[in-house]
N, C-alpha and C positions, 0 to 999 in steps of 0.2 A: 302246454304241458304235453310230454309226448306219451304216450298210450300203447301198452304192448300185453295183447291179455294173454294168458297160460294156459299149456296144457289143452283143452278142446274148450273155451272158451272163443265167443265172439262178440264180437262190438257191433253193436248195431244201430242205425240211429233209421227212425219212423218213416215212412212215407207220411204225406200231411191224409188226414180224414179229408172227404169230400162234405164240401159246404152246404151247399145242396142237393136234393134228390130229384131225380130224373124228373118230375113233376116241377120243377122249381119252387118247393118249397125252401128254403134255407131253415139251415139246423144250427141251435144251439149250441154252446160250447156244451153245456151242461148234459147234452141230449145224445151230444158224439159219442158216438163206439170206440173203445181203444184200437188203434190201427192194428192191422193184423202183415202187413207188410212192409217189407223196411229192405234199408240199403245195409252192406255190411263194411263195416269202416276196415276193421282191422280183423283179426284172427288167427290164435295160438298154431304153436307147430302143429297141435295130435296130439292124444291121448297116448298111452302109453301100455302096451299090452304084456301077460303074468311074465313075460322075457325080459320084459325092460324093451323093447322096441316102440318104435315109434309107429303110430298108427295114423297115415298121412289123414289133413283133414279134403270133406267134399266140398267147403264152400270159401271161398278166398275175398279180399277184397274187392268190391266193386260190384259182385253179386246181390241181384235183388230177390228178394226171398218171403216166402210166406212161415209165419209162425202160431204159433199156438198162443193163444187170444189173454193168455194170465201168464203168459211165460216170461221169464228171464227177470232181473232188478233194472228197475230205472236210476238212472245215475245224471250227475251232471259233471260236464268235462267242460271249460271255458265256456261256461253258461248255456252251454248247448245240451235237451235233454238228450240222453240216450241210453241204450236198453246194453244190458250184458248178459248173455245166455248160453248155456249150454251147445254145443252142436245137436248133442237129440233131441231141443227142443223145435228142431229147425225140420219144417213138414217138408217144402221142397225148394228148388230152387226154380225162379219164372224166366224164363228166356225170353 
């Protein structure tokens, strides 16, 4: 299926949680934090400002990025989970 979000919408899909903690405890699925960092698949033109103009976006495909910990809908695209959110839910981008 092919995927084209709108407007300042992106696509993002999870970095994996880490399995265990620097201790080598191993962690539960149950016990996992929701990832807070993710790759960005796809992403709209830009929002649109009171002119009608297009308002280019900062984060493009292939950008790994940090977000905000409740942000964005979980969805699923050919069985794969992934997240769609805002651009202002998007804190920064990680080089």
């Amino acid at each position: 299926m092919k995927f084209k979000p709108l407007n300042d919408y992106v696509l993002v899909t999870n970095v994996k949680a880490e399995e265990k903690t620097s201790g080598g405890i191993i962690i539960p699925d149950a016990a996992k934090e929701k990832p807070q960092e993710g790759k960005v698949i796809a992403a709209g033109p830009g929002r649109r400002d009171r002119d009608g103009n297009r308002i280019a976006m900062e984060v493009k495909a292939g950008d790994k990025i940090l977000f905000g910990k409740f942000a964005g809908t979980e969805i699923k695209i050919n069985g794969v989970e992934q997240v769609i959110m805002k651009e202002d839910d998007i804190f920064a981008i990680i080089g």
